[in-house]
N, CA, C and O atoms as a GROMACS GRO file, in nm:
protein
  372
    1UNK      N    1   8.711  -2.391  17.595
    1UNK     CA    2   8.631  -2.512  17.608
    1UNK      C    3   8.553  -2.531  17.477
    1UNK      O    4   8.476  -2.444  17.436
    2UNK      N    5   8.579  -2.675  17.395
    2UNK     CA    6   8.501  -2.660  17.281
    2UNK      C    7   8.343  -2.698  17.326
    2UNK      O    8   8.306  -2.754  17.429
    3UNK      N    9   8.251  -2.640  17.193
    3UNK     CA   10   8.120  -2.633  17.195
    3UNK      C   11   8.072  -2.813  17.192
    3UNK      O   12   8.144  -2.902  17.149
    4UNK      N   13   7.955  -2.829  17.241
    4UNK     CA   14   7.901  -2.966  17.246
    4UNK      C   15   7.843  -2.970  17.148
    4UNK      O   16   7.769  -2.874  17.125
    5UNK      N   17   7.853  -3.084  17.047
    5UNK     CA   18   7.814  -3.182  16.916
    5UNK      C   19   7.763  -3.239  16.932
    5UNK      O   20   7.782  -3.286  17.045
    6UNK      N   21   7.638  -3.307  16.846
    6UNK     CA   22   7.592  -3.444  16.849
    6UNK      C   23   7.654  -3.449  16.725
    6UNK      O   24   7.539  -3.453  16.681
    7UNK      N   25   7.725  -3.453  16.623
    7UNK     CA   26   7.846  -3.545  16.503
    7UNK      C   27   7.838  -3.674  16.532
    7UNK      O   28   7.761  -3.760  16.489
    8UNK      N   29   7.921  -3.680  16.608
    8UNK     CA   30   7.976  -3.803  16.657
    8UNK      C   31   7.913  -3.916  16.714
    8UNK      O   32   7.968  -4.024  16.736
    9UNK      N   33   7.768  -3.879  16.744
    9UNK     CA   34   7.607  -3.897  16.754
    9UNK      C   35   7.571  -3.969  16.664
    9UNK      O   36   7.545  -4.089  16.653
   10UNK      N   37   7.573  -3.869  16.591
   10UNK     CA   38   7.500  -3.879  16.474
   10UNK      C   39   7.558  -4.001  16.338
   10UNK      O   40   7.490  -4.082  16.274
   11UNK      N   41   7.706  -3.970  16.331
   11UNK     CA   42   7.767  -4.082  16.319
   11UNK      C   43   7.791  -4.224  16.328
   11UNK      O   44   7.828  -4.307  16.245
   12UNK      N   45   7.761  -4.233  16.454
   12UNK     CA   46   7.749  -4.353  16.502
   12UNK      C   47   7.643  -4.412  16.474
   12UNK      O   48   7.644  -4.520  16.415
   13UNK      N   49   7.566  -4.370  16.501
   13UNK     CA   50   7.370  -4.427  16.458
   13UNK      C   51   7.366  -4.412  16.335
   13UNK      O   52   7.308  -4.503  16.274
   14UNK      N   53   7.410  -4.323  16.270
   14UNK     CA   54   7.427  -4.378  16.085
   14UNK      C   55   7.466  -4.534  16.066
   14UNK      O   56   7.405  -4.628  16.016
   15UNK      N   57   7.601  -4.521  16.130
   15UNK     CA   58   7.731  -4.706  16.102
   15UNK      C   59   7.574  -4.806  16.170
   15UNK      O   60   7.521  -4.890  16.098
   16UNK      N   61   7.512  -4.773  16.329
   16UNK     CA   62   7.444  -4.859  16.328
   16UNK      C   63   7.318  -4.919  16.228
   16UNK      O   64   7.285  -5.035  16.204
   17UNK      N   65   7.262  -4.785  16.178
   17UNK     CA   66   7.163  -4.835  16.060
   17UNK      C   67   7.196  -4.901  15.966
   17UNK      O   68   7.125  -4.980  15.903
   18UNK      N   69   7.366  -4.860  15.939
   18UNK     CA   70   7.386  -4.900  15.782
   18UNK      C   71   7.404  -5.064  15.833
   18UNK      O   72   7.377  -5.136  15.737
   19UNK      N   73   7.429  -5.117  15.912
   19UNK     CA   74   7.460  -5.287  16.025
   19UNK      C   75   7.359  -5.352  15.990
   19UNK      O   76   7.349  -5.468  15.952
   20UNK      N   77   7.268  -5.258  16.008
   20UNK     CA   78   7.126  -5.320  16.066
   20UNK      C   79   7.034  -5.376  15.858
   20UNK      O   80   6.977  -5.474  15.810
   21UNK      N   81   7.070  -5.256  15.817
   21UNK     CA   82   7.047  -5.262  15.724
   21UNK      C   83   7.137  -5.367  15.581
   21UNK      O   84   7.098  -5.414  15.474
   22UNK      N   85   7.252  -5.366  15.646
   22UNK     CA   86   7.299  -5.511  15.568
   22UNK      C   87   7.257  -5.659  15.661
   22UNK      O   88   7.263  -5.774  15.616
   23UNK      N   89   7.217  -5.624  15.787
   23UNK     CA   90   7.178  -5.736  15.798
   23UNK      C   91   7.078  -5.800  15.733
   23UNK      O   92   7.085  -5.915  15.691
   24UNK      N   93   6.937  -5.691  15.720
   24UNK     CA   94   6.782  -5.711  15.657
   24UNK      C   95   6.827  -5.765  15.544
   24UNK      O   96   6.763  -5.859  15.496
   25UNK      N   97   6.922  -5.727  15.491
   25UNK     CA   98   6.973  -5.794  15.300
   25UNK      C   99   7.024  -5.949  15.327
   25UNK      O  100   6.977  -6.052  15.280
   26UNK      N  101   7.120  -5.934  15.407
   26UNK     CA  102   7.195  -6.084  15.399
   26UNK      C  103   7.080  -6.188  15.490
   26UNK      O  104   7.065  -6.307  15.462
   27UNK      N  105   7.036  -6.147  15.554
   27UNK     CA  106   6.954  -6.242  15.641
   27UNK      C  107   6.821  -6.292  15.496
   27UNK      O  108   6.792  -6.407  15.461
   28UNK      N  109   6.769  -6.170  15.445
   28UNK     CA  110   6.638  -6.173  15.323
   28UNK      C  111   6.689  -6.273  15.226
   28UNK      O  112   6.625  -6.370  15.185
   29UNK      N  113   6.842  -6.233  15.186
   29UNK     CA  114   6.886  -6.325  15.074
   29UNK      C  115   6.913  -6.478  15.169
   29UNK      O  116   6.872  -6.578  15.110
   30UNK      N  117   6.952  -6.494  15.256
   30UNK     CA  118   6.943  -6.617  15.297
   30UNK      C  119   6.808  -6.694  15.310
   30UNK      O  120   6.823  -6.816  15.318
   31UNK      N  121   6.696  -6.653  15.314
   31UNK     CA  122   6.595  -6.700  15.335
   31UNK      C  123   6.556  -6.743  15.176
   31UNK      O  124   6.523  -6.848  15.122
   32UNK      N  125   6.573  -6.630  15.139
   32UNK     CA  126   6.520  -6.687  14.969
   32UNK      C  127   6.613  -6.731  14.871
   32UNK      O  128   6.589  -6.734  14.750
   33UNK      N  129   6.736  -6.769  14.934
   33UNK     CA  130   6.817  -6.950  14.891
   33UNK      C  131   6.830  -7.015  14.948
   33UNK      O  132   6.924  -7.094  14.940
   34UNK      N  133   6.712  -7.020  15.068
   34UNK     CA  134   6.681  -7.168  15.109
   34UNK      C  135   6.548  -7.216  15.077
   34UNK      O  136   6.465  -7.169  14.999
   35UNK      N  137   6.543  -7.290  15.130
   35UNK     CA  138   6.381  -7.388  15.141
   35UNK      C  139   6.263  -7.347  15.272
   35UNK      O  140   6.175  -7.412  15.328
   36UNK      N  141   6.314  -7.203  15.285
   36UNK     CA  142   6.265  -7.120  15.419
   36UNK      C  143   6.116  -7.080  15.366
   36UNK      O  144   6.088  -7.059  15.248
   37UNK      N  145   6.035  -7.074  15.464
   37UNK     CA  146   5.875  -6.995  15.403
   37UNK      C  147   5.786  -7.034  15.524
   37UNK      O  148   5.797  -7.136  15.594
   38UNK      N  149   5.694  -6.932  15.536
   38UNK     CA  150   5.569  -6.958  15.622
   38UNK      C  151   5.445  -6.975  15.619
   38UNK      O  152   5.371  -6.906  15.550
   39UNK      N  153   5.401  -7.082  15.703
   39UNK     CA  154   5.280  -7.139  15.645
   39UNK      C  155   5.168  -7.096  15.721
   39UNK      O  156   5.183  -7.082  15.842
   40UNK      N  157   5.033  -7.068  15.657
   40UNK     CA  158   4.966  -7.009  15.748
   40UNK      C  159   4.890  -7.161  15.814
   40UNK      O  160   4.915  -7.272  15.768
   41UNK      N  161   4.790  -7.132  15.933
   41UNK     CA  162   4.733  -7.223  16.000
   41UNK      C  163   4.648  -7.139  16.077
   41UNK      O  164   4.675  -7.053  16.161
   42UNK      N  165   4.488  -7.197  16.011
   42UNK     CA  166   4.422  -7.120  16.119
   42UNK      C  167   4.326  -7.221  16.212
   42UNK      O  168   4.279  -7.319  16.155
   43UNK      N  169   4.305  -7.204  16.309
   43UNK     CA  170   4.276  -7.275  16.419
   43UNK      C  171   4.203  -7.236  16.529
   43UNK      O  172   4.234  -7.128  16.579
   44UNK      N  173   4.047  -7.344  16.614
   44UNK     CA  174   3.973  -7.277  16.639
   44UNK      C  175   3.877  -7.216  16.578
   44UNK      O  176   3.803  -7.120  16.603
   45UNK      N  177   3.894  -7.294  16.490
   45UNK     CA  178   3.696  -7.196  16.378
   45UNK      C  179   3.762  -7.020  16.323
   45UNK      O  180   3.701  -6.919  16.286
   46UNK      N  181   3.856  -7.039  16.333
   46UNK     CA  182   3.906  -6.897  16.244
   46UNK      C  183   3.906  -6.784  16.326
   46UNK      O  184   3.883  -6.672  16.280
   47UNK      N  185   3.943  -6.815  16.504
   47UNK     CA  186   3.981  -6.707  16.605
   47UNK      C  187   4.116  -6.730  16.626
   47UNK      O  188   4.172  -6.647  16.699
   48UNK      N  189   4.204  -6.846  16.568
   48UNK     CA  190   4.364  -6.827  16.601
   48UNK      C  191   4.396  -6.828  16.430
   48UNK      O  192   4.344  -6.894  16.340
   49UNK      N  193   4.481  -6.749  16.429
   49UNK     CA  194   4.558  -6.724  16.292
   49UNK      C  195   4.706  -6.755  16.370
   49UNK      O  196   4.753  -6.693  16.466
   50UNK      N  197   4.777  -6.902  16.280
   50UNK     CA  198   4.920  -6.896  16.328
   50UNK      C  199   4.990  -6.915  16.175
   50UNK      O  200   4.934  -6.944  16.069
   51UNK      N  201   5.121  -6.889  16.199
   51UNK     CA  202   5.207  -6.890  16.107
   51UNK      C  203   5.327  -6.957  16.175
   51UNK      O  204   5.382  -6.910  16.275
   52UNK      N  205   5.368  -7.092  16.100
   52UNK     CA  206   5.489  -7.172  16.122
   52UNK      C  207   5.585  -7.206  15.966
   52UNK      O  208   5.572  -7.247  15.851
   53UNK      N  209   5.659  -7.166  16.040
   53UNK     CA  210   5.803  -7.206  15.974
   53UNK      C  211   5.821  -7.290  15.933
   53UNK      O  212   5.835  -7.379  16.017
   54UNK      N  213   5.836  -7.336  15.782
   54UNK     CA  214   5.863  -7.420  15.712
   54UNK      C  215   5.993  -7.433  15.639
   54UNK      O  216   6.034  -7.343  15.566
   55UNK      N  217   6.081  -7.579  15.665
   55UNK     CA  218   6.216  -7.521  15.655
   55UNK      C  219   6.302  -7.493  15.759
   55UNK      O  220   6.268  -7.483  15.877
   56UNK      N  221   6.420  -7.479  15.710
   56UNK     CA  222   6.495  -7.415  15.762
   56UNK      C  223   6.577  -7.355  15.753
   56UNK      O  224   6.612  -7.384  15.639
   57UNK      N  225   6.706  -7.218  15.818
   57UNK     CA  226   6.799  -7.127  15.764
   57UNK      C  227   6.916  -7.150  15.769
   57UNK      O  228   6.982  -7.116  15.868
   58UNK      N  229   6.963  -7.204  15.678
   58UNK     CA  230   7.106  -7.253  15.772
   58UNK      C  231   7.151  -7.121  15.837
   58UNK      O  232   7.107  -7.017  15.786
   59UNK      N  233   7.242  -7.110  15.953
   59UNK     CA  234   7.254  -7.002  16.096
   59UNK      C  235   7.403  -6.966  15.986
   59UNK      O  236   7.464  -7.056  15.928
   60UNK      N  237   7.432  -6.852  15.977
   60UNK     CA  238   7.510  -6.714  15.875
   60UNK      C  239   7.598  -6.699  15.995
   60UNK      O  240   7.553  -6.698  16.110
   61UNK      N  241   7.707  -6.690  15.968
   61UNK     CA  242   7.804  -6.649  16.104
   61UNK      C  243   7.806  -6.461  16.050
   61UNK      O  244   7.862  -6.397  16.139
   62UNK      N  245   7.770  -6.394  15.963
   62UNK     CA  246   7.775  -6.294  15.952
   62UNK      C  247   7.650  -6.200  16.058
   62UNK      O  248   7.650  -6.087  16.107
   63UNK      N  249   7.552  -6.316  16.059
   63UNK     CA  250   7.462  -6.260  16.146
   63UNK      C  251   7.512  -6.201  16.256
   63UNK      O  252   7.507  -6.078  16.267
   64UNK      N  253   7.564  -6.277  16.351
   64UNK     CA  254   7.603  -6.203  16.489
   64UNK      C  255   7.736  -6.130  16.484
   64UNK      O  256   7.789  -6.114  16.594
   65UNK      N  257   7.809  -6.076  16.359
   65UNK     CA  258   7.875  -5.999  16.376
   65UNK      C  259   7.828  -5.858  16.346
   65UNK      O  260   7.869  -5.754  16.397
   66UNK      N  261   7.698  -5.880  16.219
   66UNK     CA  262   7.640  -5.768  16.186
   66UNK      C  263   7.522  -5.701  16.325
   66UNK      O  264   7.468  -5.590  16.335
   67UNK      N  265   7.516  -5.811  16.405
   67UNK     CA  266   7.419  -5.750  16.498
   67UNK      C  267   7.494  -5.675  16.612
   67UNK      O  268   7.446  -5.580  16.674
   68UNK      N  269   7.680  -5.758  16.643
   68UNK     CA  270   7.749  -5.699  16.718
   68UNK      C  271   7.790  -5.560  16.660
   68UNK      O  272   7.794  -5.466  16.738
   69UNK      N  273   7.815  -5.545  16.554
   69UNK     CA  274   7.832  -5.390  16.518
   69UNK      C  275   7.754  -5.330  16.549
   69UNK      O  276   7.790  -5.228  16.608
   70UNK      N  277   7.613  -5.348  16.534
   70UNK     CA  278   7.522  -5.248  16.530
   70UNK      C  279   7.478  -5.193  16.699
   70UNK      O  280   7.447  -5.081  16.737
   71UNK      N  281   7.488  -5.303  16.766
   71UNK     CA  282   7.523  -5.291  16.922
   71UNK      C  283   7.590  -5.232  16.956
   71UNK      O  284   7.560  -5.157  17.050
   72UNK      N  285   7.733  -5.231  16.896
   72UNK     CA  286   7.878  -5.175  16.926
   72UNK      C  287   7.855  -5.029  16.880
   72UNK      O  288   7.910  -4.934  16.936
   73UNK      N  289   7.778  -5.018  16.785
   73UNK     CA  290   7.783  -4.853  16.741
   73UNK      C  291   7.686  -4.784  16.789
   73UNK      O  292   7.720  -4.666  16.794
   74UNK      N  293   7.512  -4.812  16.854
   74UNK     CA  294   7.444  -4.801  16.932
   74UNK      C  295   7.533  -4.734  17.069
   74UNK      O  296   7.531  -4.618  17.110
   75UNK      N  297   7.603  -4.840  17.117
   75UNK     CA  298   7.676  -4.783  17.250
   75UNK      C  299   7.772  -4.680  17.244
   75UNK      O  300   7.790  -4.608  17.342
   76UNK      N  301   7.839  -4.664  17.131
   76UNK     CA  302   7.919  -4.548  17.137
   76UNK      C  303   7.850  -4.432  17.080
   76UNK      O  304   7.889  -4.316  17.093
   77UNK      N  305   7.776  -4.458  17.036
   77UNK     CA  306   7.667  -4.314  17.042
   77UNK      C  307   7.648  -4.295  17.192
   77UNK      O  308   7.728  -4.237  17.265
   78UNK      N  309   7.560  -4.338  17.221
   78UNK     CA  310   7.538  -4.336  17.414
   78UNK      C  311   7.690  -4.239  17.451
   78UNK      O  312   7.689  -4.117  17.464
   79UNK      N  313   7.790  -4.310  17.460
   79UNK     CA  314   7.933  -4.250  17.502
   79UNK      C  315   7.914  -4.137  17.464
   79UNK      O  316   7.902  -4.057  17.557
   80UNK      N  317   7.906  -4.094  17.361
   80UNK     CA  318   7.962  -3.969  17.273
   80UNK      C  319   7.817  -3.857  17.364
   80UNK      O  320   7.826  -3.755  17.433
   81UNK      N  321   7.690  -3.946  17.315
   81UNK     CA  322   7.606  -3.868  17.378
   81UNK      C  323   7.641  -3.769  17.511
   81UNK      O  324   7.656  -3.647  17.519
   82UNK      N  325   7.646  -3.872  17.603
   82UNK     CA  326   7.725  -3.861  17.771
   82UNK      C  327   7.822  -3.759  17.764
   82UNK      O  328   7.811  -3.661  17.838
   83UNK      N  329   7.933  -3.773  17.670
   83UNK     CA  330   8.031  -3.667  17.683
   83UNK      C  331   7.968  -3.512  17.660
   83UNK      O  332   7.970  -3.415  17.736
   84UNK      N  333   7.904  -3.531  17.513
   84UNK     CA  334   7.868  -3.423  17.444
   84UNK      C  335   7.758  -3.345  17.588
   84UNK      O  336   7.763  -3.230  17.633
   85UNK      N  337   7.695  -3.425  17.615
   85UNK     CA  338   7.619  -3.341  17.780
   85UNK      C  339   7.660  -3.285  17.883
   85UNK      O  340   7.607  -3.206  17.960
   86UNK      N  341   7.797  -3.348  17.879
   86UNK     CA  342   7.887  -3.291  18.007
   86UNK      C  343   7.945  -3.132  17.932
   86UNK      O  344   7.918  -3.019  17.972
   87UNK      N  345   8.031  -3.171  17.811
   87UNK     CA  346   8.046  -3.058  17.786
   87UNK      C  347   7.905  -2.886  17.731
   87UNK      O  348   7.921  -2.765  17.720
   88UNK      N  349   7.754  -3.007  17.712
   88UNK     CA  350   7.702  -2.867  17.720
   88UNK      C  351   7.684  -2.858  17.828
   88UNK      O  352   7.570  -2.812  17.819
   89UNK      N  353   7.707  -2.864  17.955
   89UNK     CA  354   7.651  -2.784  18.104
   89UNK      C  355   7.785  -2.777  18.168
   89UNK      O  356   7.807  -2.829  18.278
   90UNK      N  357   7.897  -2.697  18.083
   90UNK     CA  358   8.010  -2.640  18.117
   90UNK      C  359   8.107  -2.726  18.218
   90UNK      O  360   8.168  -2.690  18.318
   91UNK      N  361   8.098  -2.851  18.155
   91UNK     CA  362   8.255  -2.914  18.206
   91UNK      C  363   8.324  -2.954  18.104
   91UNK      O  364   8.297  -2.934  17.985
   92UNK      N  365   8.430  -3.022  18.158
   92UNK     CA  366   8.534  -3.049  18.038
   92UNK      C  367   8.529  -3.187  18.040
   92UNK      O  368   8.530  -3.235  18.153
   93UNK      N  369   8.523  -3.263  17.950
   93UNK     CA  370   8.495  -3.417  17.963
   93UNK      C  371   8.627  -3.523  18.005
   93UNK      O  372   8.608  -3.644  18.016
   0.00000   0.00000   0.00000
């Protein structure tokens, strides 16, 4: 019976950071080649502090694929997790 790993764990939640982390880039660079920015507004004698959106982003079809990876690799960690538990408390997966 082989020994239980988190690798394959560990792996996976790497691919998801690295997702997550081209998203923060492509989403950042989209904002700052557009006409995107936030404006402050304070309101109420200076007890509400708001910030509105000025502009807009045009919507990245890369976005929701980079967020589906990172979902997709999130969950197969989980999997791998699940297995890797069965095999430490002596079953075979």
């Amino acid at each position: 019976m082989p020994d239980a790993s988190l690798h394959g764990t560990r792996l996976k939640i790497g691919r998801a950071s690295e997702h997550l982390q081209c998203l923060a880039k492509v989403f950042d660079d989209d904002c700052k080649a557009s006409n995107y920015s936030f404006g402050p507004q304070v309101v109420d004698g200076g007890s509400k502090h708001l910030y509105r959106a000025k502009g807009s982003i045009p919507v990245n079809d890369q976005w929701s694929a980079l967020v589906g990876d990172c979902a997709h690799n999130l969950r197969s960690a989980l999997d791998h997790l699940a297995c890797q538990l069965v095999i430490a408390n002596g079953h075979s997966p």
